[in-house]
N, CA, C and O of each residue as an XYZ file, in Angstrom:
612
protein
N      -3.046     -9.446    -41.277
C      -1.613     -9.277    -41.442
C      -0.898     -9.397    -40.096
O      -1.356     -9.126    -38.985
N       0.288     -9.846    -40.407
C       1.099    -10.285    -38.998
C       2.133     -8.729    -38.894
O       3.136     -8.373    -39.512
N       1.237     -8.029    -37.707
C       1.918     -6.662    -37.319
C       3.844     -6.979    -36.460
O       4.889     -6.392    -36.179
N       3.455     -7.750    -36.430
C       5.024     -8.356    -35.197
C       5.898     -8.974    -36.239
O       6.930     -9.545    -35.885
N       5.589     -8.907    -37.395
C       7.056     -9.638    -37.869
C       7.703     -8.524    -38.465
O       8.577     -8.911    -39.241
N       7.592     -7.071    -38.387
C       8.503     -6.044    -38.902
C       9.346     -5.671    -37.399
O      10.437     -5.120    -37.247
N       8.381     -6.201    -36.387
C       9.011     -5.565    -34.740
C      10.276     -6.420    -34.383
O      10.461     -7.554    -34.824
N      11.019     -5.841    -33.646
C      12.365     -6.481    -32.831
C      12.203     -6.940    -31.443
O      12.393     -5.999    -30.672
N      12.068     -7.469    -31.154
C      12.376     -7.126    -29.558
C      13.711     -6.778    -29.157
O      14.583     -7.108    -29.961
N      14.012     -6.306    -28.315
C      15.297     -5.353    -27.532
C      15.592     -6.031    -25.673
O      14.948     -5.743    -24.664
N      16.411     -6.676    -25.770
C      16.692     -7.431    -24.425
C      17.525     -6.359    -23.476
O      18.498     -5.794    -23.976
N      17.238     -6.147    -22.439
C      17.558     -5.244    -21.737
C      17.882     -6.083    -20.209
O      17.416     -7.192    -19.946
N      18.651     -5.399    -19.426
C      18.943     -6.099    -18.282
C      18.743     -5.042    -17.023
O      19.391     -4.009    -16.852
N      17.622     -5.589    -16.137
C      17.108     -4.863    -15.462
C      17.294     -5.441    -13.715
O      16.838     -6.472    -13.222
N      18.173     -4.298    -13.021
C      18.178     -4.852    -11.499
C      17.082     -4.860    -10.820
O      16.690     -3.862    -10.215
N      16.494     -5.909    -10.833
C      15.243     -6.137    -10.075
C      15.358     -5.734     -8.344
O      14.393     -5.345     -7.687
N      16.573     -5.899     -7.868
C      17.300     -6.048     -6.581
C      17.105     -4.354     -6.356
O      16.470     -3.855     -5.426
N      17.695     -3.723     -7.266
C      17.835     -2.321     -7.050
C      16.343     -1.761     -7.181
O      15.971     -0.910     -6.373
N      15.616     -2.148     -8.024
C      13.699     -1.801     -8.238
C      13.880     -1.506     -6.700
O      14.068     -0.415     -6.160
N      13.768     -2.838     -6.096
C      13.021     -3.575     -5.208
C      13.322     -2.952     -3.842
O      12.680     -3.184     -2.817
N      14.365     -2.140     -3.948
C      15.095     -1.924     -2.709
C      14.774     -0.473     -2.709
O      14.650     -0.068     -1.553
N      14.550      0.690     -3.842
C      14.095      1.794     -3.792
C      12.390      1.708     -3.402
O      11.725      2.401     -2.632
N      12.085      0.794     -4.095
C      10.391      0.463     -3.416
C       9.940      0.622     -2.409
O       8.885      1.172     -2.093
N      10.804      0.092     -1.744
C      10.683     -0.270     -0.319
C      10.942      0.697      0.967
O      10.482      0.868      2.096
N      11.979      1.239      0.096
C      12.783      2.869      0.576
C      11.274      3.956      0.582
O      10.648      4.808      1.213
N      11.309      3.406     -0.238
C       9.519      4.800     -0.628
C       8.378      4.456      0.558
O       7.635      5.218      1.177
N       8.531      3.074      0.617
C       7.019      2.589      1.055
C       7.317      3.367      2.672
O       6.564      4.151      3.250
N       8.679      2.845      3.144
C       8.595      2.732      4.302
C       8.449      4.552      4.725
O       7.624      4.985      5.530
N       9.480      5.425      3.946
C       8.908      6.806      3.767
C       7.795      7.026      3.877
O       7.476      7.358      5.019
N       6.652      6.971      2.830
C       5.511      7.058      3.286
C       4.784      6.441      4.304
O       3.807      7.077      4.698
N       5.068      5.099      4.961
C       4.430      5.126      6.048
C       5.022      6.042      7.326
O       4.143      6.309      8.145
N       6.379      6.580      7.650
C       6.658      7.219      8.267
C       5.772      8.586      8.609
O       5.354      9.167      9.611
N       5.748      8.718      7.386
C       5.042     10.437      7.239
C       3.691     10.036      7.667
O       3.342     10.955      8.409
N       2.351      8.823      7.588
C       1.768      8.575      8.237
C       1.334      8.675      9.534
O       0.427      9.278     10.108
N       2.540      7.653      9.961
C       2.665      7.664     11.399
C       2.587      9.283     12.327
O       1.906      9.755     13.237
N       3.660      9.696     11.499
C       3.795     11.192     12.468
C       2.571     11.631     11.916
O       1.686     11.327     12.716
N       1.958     12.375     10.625
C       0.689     12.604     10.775
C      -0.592     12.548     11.709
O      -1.190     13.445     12.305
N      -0.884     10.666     11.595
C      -1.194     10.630     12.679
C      -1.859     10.753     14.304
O      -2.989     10.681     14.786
N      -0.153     11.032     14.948
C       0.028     11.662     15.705
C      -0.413     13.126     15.947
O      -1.350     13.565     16.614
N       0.589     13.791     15.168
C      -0.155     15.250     14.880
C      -1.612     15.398     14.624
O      -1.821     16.606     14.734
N      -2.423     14.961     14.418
C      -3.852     14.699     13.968
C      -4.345     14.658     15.541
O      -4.759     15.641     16.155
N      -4.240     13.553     15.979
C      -4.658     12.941     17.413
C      -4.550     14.036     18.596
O      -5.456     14.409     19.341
N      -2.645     14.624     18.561
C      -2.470     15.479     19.440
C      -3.570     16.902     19.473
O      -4.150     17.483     20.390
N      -3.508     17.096     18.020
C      -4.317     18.329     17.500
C      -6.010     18.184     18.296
O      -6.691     19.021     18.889
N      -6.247     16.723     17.966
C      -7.619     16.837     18.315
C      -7.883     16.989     19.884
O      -9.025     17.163     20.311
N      -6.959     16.927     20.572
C      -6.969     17.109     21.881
C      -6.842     15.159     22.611
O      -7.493     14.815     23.597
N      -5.983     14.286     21.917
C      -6.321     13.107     22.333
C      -4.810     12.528     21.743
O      -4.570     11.713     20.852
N      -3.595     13.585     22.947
C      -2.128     12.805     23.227
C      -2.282     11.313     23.593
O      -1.572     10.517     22.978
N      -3.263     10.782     24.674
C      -3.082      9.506     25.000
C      -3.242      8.672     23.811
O      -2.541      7.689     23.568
N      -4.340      9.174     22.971
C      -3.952      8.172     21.523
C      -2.867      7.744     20.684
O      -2.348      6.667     20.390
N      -2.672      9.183     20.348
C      -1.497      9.572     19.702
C       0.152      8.765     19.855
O       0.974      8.400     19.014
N       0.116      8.720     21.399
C       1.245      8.112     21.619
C       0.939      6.728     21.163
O       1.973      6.164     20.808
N      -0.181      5.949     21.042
C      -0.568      4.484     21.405
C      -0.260      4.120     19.308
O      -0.274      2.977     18.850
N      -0.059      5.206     18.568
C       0.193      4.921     17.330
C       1.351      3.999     17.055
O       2.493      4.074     17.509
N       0.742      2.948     16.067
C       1.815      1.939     16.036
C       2.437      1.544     14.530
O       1.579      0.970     13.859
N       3.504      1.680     13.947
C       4.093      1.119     12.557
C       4.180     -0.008     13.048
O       5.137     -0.428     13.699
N       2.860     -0.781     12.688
C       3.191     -2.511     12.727
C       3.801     -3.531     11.760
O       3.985     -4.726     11.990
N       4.139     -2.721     10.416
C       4.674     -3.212      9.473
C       6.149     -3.466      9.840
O       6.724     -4.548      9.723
N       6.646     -2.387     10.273
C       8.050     -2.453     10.676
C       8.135     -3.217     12.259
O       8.972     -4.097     12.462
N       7.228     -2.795     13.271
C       7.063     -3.492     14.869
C       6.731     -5.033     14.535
O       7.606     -5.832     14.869
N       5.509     -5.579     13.881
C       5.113     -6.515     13.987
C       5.909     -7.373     12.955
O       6.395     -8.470     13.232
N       5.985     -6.837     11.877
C       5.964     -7.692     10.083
C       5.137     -7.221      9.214
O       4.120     -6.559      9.418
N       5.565     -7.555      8.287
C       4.549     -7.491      6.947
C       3.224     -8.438      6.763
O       3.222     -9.563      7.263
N       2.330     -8.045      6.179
C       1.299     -9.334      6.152
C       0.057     -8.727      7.174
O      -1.045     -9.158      6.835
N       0.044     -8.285      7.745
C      -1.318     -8.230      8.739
C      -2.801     -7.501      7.676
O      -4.021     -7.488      7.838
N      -1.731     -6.897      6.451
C      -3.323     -6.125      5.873
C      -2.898     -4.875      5.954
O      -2.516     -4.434      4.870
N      -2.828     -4.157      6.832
C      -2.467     -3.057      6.961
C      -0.672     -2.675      7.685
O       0.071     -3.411      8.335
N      -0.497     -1.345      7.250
C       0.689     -0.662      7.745
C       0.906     -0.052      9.126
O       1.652     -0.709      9.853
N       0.544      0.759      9.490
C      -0.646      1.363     10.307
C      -1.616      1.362     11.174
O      -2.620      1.672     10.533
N      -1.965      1.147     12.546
C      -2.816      1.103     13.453
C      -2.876      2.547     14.507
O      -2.116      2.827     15.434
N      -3.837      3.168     14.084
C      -4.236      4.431     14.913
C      -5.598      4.446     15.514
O      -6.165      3.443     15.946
N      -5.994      5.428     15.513
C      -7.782      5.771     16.249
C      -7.898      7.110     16.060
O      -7.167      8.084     15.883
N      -9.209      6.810     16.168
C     -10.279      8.077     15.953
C     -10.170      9.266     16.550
O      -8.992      9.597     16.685
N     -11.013     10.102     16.994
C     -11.020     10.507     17.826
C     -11.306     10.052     18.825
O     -10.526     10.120     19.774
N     -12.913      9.243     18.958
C     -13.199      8.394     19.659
C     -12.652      7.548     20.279
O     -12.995      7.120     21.381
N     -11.584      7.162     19.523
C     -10.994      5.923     20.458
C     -11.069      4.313     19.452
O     -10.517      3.255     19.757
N     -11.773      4.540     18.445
C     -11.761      3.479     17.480
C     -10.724      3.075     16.973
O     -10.206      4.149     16.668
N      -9.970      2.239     16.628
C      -9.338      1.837     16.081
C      -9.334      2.315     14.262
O     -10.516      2.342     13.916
N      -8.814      2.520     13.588
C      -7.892      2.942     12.053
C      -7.141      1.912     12.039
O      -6.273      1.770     12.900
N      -7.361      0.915     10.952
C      -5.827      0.071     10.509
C      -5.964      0.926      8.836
O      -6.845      1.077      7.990
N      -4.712      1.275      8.992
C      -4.332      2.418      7.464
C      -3.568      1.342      6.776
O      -2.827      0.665      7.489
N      -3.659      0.947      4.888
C      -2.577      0.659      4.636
C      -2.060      1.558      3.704
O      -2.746      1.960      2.765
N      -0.840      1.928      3.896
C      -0.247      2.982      3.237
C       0.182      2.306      1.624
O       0.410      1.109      1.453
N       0.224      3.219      0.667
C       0.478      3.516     -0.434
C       1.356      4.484     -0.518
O       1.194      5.468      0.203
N       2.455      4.419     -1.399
C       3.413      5.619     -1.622
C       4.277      5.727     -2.891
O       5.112      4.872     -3.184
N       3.970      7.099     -3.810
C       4.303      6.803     -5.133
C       5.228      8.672     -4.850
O       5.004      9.312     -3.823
N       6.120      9.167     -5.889
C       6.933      9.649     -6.217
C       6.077     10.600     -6.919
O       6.024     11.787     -6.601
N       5.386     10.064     -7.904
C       4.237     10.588     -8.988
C       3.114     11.403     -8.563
O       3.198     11.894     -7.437
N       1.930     11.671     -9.355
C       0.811     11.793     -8.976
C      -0.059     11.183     -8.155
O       0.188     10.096     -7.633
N      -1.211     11.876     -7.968
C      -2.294     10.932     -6.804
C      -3.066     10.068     -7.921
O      -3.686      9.054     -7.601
N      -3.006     10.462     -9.064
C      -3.802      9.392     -9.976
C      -2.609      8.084    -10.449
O      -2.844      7.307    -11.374
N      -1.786      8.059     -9.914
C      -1.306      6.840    -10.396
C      -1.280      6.106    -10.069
O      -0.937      6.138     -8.887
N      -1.567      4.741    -10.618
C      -2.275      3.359    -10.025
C      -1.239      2.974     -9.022
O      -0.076      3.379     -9.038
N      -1.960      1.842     -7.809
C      -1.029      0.865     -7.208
C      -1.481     -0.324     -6.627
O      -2.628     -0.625     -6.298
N      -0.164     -1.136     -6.519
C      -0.490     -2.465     -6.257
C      -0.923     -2.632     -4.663
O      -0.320     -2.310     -3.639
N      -2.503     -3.409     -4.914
C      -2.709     -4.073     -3.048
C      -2.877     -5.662     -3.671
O      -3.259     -6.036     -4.780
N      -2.417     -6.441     -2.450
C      -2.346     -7.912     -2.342
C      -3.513     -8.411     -1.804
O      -4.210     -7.879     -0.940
N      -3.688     -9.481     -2.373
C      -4.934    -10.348     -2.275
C      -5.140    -10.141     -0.319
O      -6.201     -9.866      0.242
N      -4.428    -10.264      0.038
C      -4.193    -10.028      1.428
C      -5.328     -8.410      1.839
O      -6.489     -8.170      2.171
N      -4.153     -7.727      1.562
C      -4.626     -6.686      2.041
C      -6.747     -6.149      1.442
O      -7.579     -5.424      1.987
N      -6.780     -6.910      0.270
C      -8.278     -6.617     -0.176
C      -9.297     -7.047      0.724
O     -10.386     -6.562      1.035
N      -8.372     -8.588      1.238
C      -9.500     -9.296      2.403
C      -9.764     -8.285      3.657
O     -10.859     -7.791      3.925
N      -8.888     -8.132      4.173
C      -8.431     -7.367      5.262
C      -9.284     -6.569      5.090
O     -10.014     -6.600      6.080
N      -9.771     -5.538      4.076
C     -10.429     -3.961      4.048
C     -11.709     -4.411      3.768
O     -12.523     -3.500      3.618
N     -12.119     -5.498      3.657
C     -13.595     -6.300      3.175
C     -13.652     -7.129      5.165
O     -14.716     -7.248      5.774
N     -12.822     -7.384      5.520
C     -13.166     -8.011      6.890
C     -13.697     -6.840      8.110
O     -14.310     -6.847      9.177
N     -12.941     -5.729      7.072
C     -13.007     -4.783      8.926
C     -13.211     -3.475      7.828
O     -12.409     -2.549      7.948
N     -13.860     -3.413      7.170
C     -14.129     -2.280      6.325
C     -14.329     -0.896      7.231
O     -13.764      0.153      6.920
N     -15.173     -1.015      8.350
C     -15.766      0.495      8.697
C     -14.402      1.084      9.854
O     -14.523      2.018     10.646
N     -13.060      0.167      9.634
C     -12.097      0.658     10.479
C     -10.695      0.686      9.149
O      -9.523      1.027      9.312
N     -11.313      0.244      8.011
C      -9.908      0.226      7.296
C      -9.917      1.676      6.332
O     -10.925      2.194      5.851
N      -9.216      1.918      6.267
C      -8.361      2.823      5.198
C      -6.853      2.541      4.503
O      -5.783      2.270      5.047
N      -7.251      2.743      2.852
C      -5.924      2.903      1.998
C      -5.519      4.493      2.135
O      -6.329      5.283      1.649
N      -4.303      5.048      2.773
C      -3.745      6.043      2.943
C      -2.861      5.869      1.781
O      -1.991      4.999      1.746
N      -3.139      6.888      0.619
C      -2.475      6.959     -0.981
C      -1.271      8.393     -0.254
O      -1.743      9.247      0.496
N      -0.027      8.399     -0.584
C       0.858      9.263      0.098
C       1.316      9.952     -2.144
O       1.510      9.217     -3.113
N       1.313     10.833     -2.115
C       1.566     11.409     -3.481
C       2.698     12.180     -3.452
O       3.109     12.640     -2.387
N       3.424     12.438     -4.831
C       4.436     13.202     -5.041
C       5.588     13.151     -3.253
O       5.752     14.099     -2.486
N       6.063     11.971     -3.139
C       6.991     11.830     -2.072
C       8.188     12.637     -2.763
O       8.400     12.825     -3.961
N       9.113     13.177     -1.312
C       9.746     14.359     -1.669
C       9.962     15.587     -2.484
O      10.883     16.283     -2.911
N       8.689     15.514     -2.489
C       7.952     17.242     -3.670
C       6.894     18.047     -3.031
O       6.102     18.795     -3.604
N       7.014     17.711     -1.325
C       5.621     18.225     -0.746
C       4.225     17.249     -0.707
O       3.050     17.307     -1.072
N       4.706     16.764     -0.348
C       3.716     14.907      0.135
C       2.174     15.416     -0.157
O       1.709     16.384      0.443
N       1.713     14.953     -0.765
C       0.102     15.167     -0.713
C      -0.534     13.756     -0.271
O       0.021     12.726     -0.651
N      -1.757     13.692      0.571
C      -2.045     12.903      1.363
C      -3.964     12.462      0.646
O      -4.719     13.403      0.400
N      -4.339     11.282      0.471
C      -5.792     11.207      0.664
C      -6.147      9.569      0.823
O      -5.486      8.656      0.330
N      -7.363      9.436      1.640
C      -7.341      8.078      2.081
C      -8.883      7.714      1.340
O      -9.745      8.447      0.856
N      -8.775      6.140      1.512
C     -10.191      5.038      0.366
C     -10.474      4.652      1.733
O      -9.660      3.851      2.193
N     -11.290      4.964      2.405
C     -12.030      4.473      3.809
C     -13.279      3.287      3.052
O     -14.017      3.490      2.087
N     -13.134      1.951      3.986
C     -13.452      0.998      3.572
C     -13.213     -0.131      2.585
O     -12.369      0.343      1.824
N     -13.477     -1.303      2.197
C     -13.368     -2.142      1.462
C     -12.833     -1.686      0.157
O     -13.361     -1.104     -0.790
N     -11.803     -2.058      0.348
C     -10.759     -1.764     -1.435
C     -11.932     -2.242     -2.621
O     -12.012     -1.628     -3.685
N     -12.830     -3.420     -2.297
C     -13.678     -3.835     -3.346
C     -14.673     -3.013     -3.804
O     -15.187     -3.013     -4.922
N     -15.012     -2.010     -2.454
C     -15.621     -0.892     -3.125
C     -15.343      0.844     -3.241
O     -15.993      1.815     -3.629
N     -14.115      0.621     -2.721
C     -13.521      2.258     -3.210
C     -12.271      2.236     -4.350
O     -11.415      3.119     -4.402
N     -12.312      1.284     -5.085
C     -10.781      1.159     -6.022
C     -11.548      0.014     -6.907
O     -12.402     -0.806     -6.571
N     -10.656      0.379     -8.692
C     -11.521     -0.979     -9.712
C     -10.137     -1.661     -9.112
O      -9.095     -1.103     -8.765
N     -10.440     -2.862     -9.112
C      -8.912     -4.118     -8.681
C      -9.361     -4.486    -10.358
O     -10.375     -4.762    -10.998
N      -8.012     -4.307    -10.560
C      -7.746     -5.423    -12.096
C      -6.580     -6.588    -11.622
O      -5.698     -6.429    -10.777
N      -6.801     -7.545    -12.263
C      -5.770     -8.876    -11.579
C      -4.746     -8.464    -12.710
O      -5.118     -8.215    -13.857
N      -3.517     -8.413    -12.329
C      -2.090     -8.597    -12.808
C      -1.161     -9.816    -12.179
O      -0.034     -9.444    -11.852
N      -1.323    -10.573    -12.062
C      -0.577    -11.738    -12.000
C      -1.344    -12.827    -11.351
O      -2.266    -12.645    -10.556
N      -0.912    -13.925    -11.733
C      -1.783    -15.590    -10.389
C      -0.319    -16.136    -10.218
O       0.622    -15.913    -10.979
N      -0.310    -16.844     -9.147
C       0.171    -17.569     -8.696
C      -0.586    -19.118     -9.703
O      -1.806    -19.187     -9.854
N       0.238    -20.066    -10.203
C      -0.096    -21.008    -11.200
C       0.877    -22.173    -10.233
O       2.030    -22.048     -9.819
N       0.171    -23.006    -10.119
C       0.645    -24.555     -9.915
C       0.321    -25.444    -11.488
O      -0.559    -25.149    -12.297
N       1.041    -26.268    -11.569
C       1.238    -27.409    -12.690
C      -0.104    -28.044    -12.171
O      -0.461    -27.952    -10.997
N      -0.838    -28.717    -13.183
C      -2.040    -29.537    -12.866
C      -1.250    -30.805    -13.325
O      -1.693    -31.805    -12.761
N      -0.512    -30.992    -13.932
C       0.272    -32.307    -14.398
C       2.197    -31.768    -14.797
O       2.700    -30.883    -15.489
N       2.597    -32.580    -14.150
C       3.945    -32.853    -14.362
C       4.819    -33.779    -15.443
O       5.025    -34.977    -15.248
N       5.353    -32.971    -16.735
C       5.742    -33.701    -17.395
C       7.210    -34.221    -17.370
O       7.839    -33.168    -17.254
N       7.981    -35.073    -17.405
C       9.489    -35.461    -17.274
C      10.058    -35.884    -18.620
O       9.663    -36.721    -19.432
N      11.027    -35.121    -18.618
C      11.873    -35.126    -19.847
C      12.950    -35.544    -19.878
O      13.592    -35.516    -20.928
């Protein structure tokens, strides 16, 4: 039986512009709170000279490198963090880019996904150290599609 021919669909008009612009508002929030973290982390451990050397390369450099985030260890290692930041719970899913999966598979034993939870409700913090391919299931939600043939009408 055909379940969809009693259903309606309902057309709705949705500001993608406005989505897109609170998104972004969030993301960059949570990497903030990162950053100073951080810091505070580094200073705490007794290692200011690090601390200061913390960098928001998303906002300094651009978008695209893989990560948000470039800190260190205690040691002195390098951390590239990419931040995550949701409003919600720590169990609620989020999107990483084909980009950023390579990135945590190239330099795994220095990468971390920093998941930032419940933003402006008392931030809860926990990080996926290593390869997104093996600390997160990736399900594909969208391809990029090229035409294999061009038809003209």
């Amino acid at each position: 039986p055909d379940r969809t021919k009693n259903q309606s669909r309902v057309a709705r008009t949705v500001d993608f512009n406005a989505i897109e612009a609170l998104n972004s508002e969030r993301g960059r929030a949570g990497e903030l709170l990162v950053v100073e973290r951080e810091r505070r982390v580094l200073t705490w451990q007794g290692r200011p000279d690090l601390a200061g050397r913390v960098r928001h390369v998303s906002v300094e450099d651009g978008d695209g490198l893989g990560f948000d985030v470039k800190s260190f260890t205690r040691q002195g290692q390098e951390r590239y963090l990419e931040v995550k930041t949701t409003v919600r719970s720590e169990r609620q899913p989020f999107y990483v880019s084909a980009n950023e999966v390579e990135f945590s598979a190239k330099v795994p034993e220095h990468f971390s996904l920093v998941r930032v939870f419940r933003l402006g409700r008392g931030p809860g913090f926990y990080e996926l150290h290593g390869s997104l391919r093996d600390t997160a299931t990736l399900v594909p939600d969208s391809y990029i599609a090229r035409p294999l043939h061009r038809q003209v009408s």
